[in-house]
Every structure is written in C-alpha cells, then in structure tokens.
C-alpha positions in Angstrom: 121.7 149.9 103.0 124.9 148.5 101.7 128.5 148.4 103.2 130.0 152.2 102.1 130.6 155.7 102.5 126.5 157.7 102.3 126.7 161.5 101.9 130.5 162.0 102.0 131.0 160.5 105.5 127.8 161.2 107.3 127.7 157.8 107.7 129.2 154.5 107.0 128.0 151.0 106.8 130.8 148.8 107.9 131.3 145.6 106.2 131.0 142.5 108.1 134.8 141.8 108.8 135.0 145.5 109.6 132.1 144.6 112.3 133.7 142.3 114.8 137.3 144.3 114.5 135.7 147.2 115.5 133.7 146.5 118.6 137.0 144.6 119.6 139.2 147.5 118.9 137.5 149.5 121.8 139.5 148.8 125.2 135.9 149.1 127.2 135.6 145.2 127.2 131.6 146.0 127.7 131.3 146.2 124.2 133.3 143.1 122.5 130.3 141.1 122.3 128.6 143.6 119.7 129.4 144.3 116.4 129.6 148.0 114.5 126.8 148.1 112.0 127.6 151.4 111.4 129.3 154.8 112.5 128.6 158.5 111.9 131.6 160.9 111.0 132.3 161.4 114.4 133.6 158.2 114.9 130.3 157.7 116.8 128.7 153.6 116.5 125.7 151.9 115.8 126.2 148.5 117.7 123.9 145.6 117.9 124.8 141.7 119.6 124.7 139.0 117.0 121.3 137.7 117.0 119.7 140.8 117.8 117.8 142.7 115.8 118.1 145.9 118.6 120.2 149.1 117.7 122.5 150.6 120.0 124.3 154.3 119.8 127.9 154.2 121.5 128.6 158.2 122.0 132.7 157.3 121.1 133.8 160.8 122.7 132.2 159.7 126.3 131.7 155.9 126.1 128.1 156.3 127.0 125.9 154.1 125.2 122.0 153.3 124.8 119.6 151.3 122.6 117.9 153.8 120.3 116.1 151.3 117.8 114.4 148.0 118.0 115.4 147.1 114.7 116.7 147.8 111.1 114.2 149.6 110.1 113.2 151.4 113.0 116.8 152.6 113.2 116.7 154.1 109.4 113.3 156.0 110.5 115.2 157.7 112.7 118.5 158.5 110.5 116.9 159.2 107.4 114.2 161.4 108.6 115.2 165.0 109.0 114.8 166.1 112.3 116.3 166.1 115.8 117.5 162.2 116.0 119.0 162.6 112.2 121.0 165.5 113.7 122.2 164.4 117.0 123.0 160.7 115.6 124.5 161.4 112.4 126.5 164.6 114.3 125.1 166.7 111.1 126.2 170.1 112.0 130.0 168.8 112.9 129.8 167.0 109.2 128.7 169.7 107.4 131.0 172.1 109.0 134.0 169.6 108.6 133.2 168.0 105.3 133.5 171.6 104.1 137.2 172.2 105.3 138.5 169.0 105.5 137.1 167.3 102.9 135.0 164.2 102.2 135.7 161.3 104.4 136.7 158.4 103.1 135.6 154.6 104.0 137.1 153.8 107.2 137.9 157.2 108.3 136.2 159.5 111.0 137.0 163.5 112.0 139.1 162.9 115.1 139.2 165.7 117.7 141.6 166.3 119.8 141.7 166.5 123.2 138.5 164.1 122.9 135.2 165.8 124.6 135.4 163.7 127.7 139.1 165.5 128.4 138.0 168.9 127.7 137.3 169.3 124.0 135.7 171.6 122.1 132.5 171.2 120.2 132.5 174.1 118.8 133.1 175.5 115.5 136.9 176.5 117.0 136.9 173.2 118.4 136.2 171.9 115.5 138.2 173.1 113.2 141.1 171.8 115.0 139.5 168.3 113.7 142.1 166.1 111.4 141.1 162.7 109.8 141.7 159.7 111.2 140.9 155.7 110.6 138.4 154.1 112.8 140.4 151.0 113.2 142.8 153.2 115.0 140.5 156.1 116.7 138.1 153.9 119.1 141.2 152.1 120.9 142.8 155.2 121.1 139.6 157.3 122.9 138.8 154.1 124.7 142.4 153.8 126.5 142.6 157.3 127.6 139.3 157.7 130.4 137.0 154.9 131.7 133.8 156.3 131.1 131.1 157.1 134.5 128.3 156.2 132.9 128.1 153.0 130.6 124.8 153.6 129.9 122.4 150.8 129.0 125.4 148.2 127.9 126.4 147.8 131.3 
C-alpha cells in the first residue's frame, strides 16, 4: 500500500516524513524510537522500530500498545480481511457511523473524541456523535499529555 487516505479515512498510510514526526509527537517517550506506518480513523497507530519488519497497534485513546503482526504482510491479512481484527483495528463501526455525519476524513486528519476514553468518554453512538475532526500531528500530543497510561503494554 501507498502513502494516502484508503476507504475515506479507515485508514491512512503515512508518508515517511509524516513517520518519524508522528511517533515523536506522542509525549509517552516509550514510543519515539518507532515510526507510524499507519493510523485508523480513530487516531489509532500502526508502529514498527526501524529495522523491524514487526507491527505494533498503539490503542491512542489508552496508550496501551502490543505487537499484532510479524510483518507487512501478515499485518494486511489481518486489515483487509473482514472479520474481528479488521473491525477492532480499523475501529470500523466508529468510521462508518462518523464518516456518515461528519464526513470523509481527509489525509492527516483523525475523528477526535472528547473527553478521550481513558477520562471517561463515550464509545457510544451518543459518544460518538459528539466526535469533531482533528489533525494527527496535533491529536496524539494532545491525548498523550493529559494521563500516563497503567499499562504500556508490550512497548514497555
């Protein structure tokens, strides 16, 4: 897959200058040594150290993060496939439900909730439709500065 916007916002392949930038932009220090391969409309990222062919899943909204893929193509098994993984990675319910009241998300943007889960948000559809759009570049620092997550998960 190439850098861009796939299925209005779903998900977006960062470009490589967009990679570093955004791993840095996250105040959790845990994660500057990966770059963003990708994010779902969330704000959600795939990570993965330089070097590494192994796929991460940051959960944004907690911090938490684990490896879910030991490479490329393992990784698009699991996002292209309908199913469970497709739906809880790619936060498919949230896009659908967003995409058709706020609108297709442009590259560098990600539905921003507000308060954030790990403050007492709402994930549902009330919850959601409180959602605006935001830019990534701006969204991670700003989840990441307000609660130090419990768990780090397996980035620790």
């Amino acid at each position: 897959m190439h850098p861009g916007v796939y299925d209005n916002g779903l998900l977006t392949i960062t470009t490589q200058d967009d990679s570093k930038e955004l791993a840095e932009s996250l105040e959790w220090s845990v994660y500057h040594n990966y770059r963003v391969v990708a994010y779902n409309c969330m704000g959600d990222l795939f990570i993965k150290r330089p070097g590494s062919e192994t796929i991460g899943y940051v959960w944004l909204q907690y911090g938490y993060g684990r490896f879910i893929a030991k490479d490329k193509s393992e990784w698009l098994a699991l996002i292209e496939k309908d199913g469970d993984d497709r739906t809880k990675f790619l936060e498919t319910y949230a896009h659908d439900y967003l995409e058709s009241n706020k609108g297709p998300l442009p590259y560098g943007s990600v539905y921003t909730m507000a308060p954030i889960l790990a403050l007492g948000g709402d994930s549902s559809l009330h919850g959601l439709s409180r959602c605006g759009i935001g830019r990534l570049n701006v969204y991670p620092s700003i989840v990441s500065q307000s609660f130090e997550p419990e768990h780090w998960g397996e980035f620790a």
